[in-house]
C-alpha positions in Angstrom: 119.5 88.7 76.1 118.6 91.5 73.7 117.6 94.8 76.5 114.3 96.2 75.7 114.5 99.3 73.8 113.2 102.4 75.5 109.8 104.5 74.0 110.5 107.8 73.5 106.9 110.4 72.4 107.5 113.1 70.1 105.3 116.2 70.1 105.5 119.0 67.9 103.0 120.9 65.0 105.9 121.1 62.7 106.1 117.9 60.4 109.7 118.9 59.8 110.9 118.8 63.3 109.1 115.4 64.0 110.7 113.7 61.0 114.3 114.9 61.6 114.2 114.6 65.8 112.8 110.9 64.9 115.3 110.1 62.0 117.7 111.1 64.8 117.0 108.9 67.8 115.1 105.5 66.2 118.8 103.9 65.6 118.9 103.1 69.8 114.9 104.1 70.3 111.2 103.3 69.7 110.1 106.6 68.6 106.6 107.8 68.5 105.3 111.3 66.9 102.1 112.8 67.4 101.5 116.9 66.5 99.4 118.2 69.1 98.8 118.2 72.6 95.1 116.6 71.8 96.9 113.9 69.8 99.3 113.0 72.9 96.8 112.7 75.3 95.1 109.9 73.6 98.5 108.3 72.3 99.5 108.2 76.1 95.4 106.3 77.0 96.8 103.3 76.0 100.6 103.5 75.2 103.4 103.8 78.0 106.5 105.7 77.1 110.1 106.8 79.2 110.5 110.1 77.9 108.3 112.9 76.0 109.9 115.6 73.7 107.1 118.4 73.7 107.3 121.2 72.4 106.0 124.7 73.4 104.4 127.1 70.9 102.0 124.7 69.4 98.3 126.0 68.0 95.3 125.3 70.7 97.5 123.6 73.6 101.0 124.8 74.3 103.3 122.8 75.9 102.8 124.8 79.6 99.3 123.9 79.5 99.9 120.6 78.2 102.6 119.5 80.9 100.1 120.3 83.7 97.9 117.9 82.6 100.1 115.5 82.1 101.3 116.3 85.8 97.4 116.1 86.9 96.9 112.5 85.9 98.2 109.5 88.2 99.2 107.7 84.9 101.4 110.2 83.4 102.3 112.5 85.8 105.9 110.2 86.5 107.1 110.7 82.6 109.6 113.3 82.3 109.4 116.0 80.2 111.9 118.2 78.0 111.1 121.0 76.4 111.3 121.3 72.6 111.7 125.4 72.1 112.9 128.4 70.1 113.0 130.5 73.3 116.2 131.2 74.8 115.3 133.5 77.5 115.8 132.0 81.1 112.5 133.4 82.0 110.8 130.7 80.2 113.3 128.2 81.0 112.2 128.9 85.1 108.5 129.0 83.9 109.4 125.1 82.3 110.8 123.6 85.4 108.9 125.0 87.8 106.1 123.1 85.9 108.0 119.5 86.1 110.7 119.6 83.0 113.3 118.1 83.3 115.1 119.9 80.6 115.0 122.4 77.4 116.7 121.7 74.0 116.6 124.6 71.5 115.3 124.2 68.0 116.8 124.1 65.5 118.2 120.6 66.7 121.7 119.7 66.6 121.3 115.8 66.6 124.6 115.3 68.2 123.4 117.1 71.2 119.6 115.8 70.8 120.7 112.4 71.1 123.5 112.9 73.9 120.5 115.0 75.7 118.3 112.2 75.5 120.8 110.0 76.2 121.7 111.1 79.7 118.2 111.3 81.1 117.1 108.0 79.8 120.1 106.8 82.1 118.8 109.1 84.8 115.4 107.7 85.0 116.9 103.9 84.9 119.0 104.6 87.7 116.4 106.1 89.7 113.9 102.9 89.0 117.0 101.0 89.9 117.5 102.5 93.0 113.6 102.7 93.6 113.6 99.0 92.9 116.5 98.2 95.2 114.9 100.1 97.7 111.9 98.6 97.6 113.7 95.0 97.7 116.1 96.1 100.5 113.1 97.2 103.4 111.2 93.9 102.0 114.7 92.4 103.2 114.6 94.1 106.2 111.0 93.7 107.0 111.8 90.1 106.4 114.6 89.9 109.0 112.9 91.9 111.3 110.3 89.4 111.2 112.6 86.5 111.8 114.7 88.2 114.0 111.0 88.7 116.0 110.2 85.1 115.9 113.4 84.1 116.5 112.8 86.5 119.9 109.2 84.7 121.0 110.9 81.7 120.6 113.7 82.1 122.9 111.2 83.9 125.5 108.8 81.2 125.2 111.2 78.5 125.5 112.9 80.5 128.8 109.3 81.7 130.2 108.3 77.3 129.4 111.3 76.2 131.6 109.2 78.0 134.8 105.6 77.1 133.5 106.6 73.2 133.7 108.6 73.3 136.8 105.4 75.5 138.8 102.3 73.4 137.9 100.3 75.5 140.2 100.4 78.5 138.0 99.1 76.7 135.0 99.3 78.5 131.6 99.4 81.9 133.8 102.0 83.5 131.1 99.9 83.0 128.3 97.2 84.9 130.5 98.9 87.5 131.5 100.8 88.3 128.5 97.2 88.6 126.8 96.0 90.4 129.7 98.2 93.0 129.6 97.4 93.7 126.0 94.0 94.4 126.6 94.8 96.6 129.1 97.8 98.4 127.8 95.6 99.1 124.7 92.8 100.6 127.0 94.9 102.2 128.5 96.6 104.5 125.4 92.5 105.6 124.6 91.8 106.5 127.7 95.7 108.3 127.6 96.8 106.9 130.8 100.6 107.2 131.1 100.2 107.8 127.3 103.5 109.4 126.8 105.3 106.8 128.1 103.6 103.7 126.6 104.1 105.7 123.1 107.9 105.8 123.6 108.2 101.8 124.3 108.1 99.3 121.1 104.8 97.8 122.6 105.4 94.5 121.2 108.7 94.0 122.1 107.3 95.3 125.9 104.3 92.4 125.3 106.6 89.8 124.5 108.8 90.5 127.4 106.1 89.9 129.7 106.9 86.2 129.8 109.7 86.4 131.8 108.2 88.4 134.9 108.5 84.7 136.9 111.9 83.8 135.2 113.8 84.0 138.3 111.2 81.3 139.8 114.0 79.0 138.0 116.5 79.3 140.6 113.9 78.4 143.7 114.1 75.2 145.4 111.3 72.5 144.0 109.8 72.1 147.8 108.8 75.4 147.4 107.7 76.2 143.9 105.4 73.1 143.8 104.6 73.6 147.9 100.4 73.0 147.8 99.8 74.7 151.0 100.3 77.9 151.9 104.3 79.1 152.1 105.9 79.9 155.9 107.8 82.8 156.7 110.8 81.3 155.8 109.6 80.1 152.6 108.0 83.4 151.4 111.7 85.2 151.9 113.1 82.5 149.5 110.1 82.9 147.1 110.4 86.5 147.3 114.2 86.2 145.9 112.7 85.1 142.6 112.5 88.7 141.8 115.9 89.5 142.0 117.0 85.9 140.3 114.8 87.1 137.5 116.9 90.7 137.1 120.0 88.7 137.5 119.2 86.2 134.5 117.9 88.4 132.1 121.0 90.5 133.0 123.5 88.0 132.1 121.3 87.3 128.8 122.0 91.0 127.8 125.8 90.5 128.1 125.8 88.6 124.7 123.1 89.7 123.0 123.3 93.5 120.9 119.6 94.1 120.7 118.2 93.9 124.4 115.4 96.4 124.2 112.9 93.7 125.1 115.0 92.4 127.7 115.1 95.6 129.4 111.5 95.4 129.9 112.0 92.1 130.7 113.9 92.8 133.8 112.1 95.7 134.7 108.8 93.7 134.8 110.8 90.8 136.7 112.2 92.9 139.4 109.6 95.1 139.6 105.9 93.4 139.5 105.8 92.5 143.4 106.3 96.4 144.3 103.0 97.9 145.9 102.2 101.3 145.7 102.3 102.1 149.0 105.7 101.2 149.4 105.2 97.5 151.2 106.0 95.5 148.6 109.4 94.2 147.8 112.2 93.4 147.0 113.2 97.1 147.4 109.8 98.4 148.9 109.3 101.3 145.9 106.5 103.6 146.0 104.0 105.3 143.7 105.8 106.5 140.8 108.9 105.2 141.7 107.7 101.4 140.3 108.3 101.4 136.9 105.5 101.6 134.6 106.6 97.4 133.5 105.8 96.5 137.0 102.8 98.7 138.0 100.9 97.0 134.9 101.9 93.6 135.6 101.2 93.5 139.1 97.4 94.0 138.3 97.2 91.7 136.0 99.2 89.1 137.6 97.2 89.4 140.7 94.1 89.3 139.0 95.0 85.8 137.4 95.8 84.4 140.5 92.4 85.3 141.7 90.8 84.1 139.3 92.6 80.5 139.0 91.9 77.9 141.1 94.9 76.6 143.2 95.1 73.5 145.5 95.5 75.6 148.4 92.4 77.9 147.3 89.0 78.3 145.0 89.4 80.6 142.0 87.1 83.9 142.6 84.8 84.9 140.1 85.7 87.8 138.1 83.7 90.1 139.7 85.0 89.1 142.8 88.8 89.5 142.0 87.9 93.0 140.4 86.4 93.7 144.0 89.5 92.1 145.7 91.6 94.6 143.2 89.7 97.4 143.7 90.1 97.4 147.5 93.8 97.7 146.9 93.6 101.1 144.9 96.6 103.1 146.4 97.6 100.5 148.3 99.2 97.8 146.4 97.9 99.1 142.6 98.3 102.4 141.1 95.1 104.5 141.4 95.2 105.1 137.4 95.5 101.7 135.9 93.7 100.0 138.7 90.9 102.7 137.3 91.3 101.6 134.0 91.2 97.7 134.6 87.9 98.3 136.5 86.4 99.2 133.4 87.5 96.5 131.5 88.2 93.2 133.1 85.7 91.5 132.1 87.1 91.1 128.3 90.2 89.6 130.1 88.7 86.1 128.8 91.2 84.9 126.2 90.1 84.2 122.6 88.8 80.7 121.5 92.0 80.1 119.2 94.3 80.9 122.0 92.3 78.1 124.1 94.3 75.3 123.0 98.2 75.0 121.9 100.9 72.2 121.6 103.4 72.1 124.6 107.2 71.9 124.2 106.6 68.2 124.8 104.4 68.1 121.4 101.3 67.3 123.3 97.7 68.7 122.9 96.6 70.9 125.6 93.8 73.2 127.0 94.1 76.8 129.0 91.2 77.2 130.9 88.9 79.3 129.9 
């Protein structure tokens, strides 16, 4: 396939010059000549080109004032330049490039060297389109794996977060919930700047998606007491308090084989983590304050508050004023006094959206969350 030859503008008030500079290149170039600055401009309206020969000393526009308009207009301002000129001094030359030439070639032309000039920069600009181009290609490539390599993430969490959700019918769809809860919140959080430094140094998505697992370690707790309808004994609670700990311990081993495990770290943050209270009674380790990782502080408000607000078999589900009540009672006791200040102001957009009302289970069948 015949490569397309490149356009090459000529600009000079001498008639001489243009015929022998064109004579010169039009063997390997499409050559254009125009013999004013005036003339150029409305060549270049309607007429791309890869290179322009201007020269300098030319009668109403010279070349400097010429090249900063060129410079000035979105359309040309990427079209190198060189200099056509009878001026040797390097005091012009400076003046030249610090305008945007690329290059000077003194008149009278030798065409050896015009056409070996010319040469060299064509190939210049190709190779920088070229590696513009690959550029360009390589973060769509990346962008594009980043993507699957995302999906391929909310697919394994989902599928993980699913194995709990269909062993523990009393929760319902409370990962879906939560997960969107915590959105809303986290977001309200950064404008109100609440713990913004932190939250600005996590990849917040990655720290959304995680939020699935939080229960993960309810895997490893015996069926009598994961679906238990009444209320859990002593002896029970301890074992369902382990599911913490379980939940560090899986996600853990999942990190041993995989390279990227910035979302898992959240992961097992928020798993061993969300049951802490801020007064220092909750467990497994009884952390206070502070000391509870951000993960955990913010999940344990909103997975509280969707327990409130579901109905159970052992209990009814509290309006949402009444679960913000029940919450706000606990301020500096089991929540952090900050967020707890900040869901107060907007829980009642924890609703989720109409499309997120209704999805396909892993089974393939048609279900409902509850509104």
């Amino acid at each position: 396939m015949e490569s397309i030859r490149k356009r090459v503008l000529l600009v000079d008030d001498n008639q001489v010059n243009l015929k022998m500079a064109r004579n010169t290149l039009m063997n390997k170039y499409d050559v254009f000549t125009v013999p004013s600055a005036e003339k150029m401009f409305l060549f270049l309206e309607s007429n791309p080109v890869d290179l322009i020969l201007l020269d300098i000393l030319m009668p109403d526009l010279s070349g400097y004032e010429a090249i900063i308009v060129l410079k000035k207009n979105e359309k040309t301002k990427d079209i190198p330049v060189i200099f056509l000129t009878s001026k040797s001094d390097p005091g012009s030359e400076l003046e030249g490039f610090n305008l945007g030439a690329i290059d000077y070639i003194a008149k009278p032309f030798s065409p050896p060297l015009l056409i070996k000039r010319v040469d060299v920069h064509m190939l210049v600009e190709s190779q920088k389109w070229e590696l513009q181009y690959l550029n360009d290609n390589l973060q769509h490539l990346v962008d594009e794996k980043t993507g699957t390599v995302l999906n391929l993430q909310r697919g394994i969490l989902k599928t993980i977060s699913n194995l709990v959700e269909w062993r523990d019918d009393v929760t319902g769809e409370h990962v879906e919930r939560t997960e969107y809860f915590l959105r809303i919140l986290t977001e309200e959080m950064r404008r109100k700047k609440v713990y913004t430094a932190e939250l600005e140094s996590w990849n917040l998505e990655f720290f959304f998606q995680s939020a699935q697992l939080h229960d993960v370690g309810k895997i490893a707790i015996r069926d009598s007491i994961l679906q238990k309808t009444a209320g859990l004994n002593e002896e029970e609670f301890e074992e369902m308090k382990k599911h913490t700990t379980f939940g560090e311990k899986i996600i853990e081993k999942i990190q041993e084989g995989v390279k990227e495990t910035v979302f898992l770290t959240h992961a097992r943050i928020m798993a061993g983590s969300h049951h802490e209270k801020w007064d220092g009674s909750g467990y497994p380790r009884g952390l206070a304050g502070e000391n509870i990782p951000l993960q955990g502080r913010l999940m344990a408000i909103v997975d509280v508050y969707d327990a409130l607000v579901s109905q159970r078999p052992y209990k009814k589900a509290f309006s949402p004023d009444e679960a913000a009540k029940i919450i706000g009672g606990e301020r500096e006791r089991h929540f952090d006094p900050n967020i707890t200040d900040v869901f107060l102001g907007i829980y009642t957009q924890l609703r989720l959206p109409a499309q997120a009302l209704h999805f396909v289970d892993p089974q393939g069948k048609e279900r409902d969350l509850p509104a």
